[in-house]
C-alpha positions as CSV (number, residue, x, y, z in Angstrom):
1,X,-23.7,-158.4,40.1
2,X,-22.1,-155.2,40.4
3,X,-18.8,-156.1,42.0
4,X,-17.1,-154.3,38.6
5,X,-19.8,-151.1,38.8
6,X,-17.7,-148.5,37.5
7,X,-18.1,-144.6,38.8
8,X,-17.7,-141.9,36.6
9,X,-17.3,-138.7,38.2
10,X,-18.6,-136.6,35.7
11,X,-18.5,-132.9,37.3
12,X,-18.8,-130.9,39.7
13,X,-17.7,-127.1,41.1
14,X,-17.2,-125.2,38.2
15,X,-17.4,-128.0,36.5
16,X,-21.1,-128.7,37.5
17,X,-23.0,-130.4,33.9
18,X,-25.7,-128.8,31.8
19,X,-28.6,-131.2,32.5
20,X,-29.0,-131.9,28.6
21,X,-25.3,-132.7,28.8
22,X,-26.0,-135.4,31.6
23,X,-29.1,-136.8,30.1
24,X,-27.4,-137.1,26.3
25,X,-25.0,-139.4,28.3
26,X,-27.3,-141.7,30.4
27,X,-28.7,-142.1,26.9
28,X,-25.4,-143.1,24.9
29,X,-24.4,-145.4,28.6
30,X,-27.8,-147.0,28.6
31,X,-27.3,-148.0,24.8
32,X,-24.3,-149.3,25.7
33,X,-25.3,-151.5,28.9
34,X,-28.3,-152.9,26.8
35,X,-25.7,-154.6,25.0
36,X,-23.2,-155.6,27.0
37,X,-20.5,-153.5,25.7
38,X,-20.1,-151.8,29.6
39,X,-20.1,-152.6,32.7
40,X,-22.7,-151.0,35.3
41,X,-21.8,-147.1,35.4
42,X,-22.7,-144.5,37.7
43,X,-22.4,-141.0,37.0
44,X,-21.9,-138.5,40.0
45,X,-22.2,-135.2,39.2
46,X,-23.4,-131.4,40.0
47,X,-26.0,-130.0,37.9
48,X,-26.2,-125.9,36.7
49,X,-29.7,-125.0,38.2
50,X,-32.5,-126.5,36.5
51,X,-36.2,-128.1,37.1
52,X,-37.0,-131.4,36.2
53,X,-40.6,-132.8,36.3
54,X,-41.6,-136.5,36.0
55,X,-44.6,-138.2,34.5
56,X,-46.7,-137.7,37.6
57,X,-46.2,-133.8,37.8
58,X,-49.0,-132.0,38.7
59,X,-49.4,-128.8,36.9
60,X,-50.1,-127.0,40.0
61,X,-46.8,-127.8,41.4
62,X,-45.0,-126.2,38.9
63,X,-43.1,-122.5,39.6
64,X,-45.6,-120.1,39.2
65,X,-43.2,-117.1,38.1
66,X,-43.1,-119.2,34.7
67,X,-39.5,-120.6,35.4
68,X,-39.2,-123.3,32.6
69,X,-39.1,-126.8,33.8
70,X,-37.2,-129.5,31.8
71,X,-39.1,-132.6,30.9
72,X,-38.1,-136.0,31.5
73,X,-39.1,-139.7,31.5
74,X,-38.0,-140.8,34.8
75,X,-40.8,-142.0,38.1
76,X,-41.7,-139.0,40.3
77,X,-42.9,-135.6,40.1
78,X,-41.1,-132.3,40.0
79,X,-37.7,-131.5,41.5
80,X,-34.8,-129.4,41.1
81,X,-30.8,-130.4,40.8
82,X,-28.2,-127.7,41.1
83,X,-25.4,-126.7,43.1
84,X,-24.4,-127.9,46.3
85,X,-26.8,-131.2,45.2
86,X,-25.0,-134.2,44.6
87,X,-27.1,-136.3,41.3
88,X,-26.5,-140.0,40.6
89,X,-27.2,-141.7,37.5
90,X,-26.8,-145.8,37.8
91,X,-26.8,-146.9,35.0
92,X,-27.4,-150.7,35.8
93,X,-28.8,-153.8,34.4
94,X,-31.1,-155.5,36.8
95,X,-31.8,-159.4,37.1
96,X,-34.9,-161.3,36.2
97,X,-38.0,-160.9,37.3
98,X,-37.1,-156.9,37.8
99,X,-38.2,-155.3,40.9
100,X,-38.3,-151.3,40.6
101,X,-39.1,-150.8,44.6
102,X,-36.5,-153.7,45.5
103,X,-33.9,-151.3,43.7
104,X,-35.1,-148.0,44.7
105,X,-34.9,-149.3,48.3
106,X,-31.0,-149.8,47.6
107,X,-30.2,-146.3,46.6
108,X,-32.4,-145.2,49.8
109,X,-30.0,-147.5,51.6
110,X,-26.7,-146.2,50.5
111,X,-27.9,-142.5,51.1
112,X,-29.3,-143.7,54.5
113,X,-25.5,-145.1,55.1
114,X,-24.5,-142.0,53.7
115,X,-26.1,-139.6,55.6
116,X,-25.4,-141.9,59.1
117,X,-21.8,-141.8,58.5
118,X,-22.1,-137.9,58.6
119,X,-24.1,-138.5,61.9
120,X,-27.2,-137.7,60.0
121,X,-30.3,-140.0,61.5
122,X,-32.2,-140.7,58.4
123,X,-35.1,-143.3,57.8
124,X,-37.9,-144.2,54.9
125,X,-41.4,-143.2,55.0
126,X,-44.3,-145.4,54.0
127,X,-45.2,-144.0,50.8
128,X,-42.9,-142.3,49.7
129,X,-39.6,-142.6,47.6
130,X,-37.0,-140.7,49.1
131,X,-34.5,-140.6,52.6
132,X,-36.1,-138.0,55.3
133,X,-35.2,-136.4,58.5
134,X,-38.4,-137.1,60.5
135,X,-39.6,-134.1,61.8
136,X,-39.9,-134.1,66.4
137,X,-42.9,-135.6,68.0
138,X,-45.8,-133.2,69.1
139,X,-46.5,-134.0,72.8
140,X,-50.0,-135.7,73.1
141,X,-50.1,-135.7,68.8
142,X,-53.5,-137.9,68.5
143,X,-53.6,-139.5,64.5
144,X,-56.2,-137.7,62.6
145,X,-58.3,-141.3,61.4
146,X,-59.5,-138.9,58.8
147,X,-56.1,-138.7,57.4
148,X,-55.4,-142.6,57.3
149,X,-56.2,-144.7,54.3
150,X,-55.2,-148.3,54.4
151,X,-54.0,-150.1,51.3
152,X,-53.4,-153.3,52.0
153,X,-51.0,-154.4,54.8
154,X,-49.9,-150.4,53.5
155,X,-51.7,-148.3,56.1
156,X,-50.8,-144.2,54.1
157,X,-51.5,-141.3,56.2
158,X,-51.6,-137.8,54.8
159,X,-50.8,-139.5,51.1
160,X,-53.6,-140.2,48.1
161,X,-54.5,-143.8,48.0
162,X,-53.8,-144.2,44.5
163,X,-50.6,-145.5,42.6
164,X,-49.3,-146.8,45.7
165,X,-47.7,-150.0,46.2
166,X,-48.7,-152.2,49.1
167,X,-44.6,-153.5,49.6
168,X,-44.2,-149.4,50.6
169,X,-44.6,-150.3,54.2
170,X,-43.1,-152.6,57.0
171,X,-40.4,-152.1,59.9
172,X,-38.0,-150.2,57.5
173,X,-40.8,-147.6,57.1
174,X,-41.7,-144.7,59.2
175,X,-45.3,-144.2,59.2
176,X,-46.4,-140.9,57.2
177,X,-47.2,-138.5,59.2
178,X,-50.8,-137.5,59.9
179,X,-49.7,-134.2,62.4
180,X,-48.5,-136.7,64.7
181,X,-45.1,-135.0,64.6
182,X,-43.7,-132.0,63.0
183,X,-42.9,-131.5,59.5
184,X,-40.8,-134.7,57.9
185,X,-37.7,-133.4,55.7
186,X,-37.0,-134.8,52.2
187,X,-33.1,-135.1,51.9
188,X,-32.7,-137.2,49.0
189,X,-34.9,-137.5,45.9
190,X,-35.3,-140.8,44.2
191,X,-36.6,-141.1,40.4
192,X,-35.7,-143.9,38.0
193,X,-36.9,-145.5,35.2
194,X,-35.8,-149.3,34.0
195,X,-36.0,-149.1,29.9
196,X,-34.7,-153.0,28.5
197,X,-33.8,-154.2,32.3
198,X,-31.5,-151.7,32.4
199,X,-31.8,-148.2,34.8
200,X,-31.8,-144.5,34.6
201,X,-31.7,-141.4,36.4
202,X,-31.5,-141.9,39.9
203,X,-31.5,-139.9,43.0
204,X,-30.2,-136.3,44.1
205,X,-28.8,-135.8,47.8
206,X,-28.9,-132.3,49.2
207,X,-25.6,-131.4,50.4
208,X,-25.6,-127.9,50.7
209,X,-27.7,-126.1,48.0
210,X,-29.3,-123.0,48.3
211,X,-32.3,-124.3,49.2
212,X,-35.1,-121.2,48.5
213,X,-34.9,-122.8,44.8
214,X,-37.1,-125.0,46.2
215,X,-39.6,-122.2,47.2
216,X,-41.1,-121.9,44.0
217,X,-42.2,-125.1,43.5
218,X,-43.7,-128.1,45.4
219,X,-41.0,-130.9,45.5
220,X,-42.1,-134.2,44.4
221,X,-45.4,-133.0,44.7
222,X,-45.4,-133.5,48.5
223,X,-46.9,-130.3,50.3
224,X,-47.5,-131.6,53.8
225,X,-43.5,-132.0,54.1
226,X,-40.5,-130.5,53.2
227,X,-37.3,-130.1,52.4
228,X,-33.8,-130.4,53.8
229,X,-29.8,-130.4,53.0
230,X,-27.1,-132.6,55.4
231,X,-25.1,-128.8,56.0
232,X,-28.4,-127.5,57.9
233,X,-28.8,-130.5,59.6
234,X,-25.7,-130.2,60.9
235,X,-24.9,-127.0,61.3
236,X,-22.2,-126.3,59.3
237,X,-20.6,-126.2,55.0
238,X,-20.7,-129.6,53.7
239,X,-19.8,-129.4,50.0
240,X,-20.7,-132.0,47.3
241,X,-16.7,-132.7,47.2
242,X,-17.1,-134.1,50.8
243,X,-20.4,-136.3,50.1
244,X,-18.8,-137.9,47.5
245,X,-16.4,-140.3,48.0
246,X,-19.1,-141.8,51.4
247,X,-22.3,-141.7,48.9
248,X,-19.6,-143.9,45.8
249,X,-18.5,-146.5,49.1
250,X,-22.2,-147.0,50.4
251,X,-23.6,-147.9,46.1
252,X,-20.3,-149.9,45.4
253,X,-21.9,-152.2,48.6
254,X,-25.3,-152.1,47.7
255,X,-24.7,-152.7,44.3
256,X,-22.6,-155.5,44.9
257,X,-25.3,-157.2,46.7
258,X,-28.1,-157.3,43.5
259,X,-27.9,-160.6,41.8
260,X,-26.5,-161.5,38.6
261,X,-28.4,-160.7,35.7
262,X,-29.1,-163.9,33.1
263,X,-26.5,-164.3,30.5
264,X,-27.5,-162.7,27.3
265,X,-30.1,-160.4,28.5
């Protein structure tokens, strides 16, 4: 389907975007892909410092020095984008019947290439939206059965049982952690929202932000885990500029792979 996907790279550096800026133009794109008048689009961008919270935000999550937090309609909880954070905003009509996990599973997958090719092991984790860094096993780590609730063929540990989907699980899933292991590392946030078949927002990979900006809140909602950037993974400066080009290659492939959407719609 997406073999023409076009990328738009929209700013970053000193150029980083305003997230009003960013969100006026997933807006006028969207508009535009409804009706066939563009092709799929993906913006790539830096953001100026800012906090976005989903529908799902917990009000004890937010900063609690009063730091205002920008409201949006995407999947997910709360989050920040800012330098050294490298957003993406796909813009892309999916085919009939539309499956939101089957496409969030595609971003994960492009980040997960992503990440590989910078010799970053990444993985998903039942449960959860997102690429991690699990965190090392504990020697003799017993699973707390107090901590596992099984959903299904889903079996979550250390997550609430509610608004989960059962297709979160499987071999491409690391089981959540239940202090089997140290502390799992988001390094990529995923949020979307699929308005007329056709999707927004998208996912934000941490290159190399500062990352005490996520001190003051609780990312994603998630507060037995936390958080992580591919420069302290590896140990040295990896600028947005450098994930770039990788994280555009690994969409263009997934991308390519959706079906065709059903003429008309």
């Amino acid at each position: 389907m997406s073999e023409n996907v076009r990328f738009v790279r929209m700013g970053t550096g000193e150029g980083a975007v305003p997230y009003q800026e960013a969100w006026e133009e997933q807006q006028r794109l969207h508009a535009l892909r409804v009706a066939d008048e563009i092709p799929d689009t993906v913006l790539l961008l830096e953001h100026q410092p800012v906090y976005t919270m989903g529908k799902r935000t917990n009000p004890a999550d937010l900063p609690l020095d009063g730091t205002p937090v920008v409201e949006v309609n995407r999947g997910g909880e709360i989050t920040w984008h800012g330098p050294g954070q490298l957003v993406g905003y796909p813009i892309v009509k999916l085919p009939d019947p539309i499956d939101v996990i089957a496409y969030v599973r595609r971003l994960e997958e492009a980040l997960i290439r992503a990440c590989g090719a910078f010799g970053v092991e990444t993985t998903r984790v039942e449960g959860r939206s997102g690429v991690w860094v699990l965190g090392g096993d504990i020697p003799d780590a017993v699973v707390d059965p107090a901590q596992v609730v099984d959903i299904g063929k889903l079996t979550l540990r250390m997550g609430l049982p509610l608004g989960i989907d059962p297709r979160l699980a499987g071999p491409e899933y690391a089981p959540s952690n239940a202090g089997q292991r140290g502390d799992d590392r988001k390094l990529a946030a995923i949020g979307v929202r699929v308005a007329r078949g056709v999707t927004m927002h998208g996912f934000a990979l941490n290159c190399d932000p500062d990352m005490t900006w996520f001190d003051r809140i609780v990312p994603c909602g998630i507060r037995d885990a936390g958080v992580a950037s591919l420069a302290g993974e590896l140990g040295r400066a990896l600028p947005v500029v450098e994930a770039l080009p990788l994280v555009e290659k690994h969409l263009a492939e997934v991308l390519a792979e959706l079906p065709e959407p059903a003429a008309g719609r």
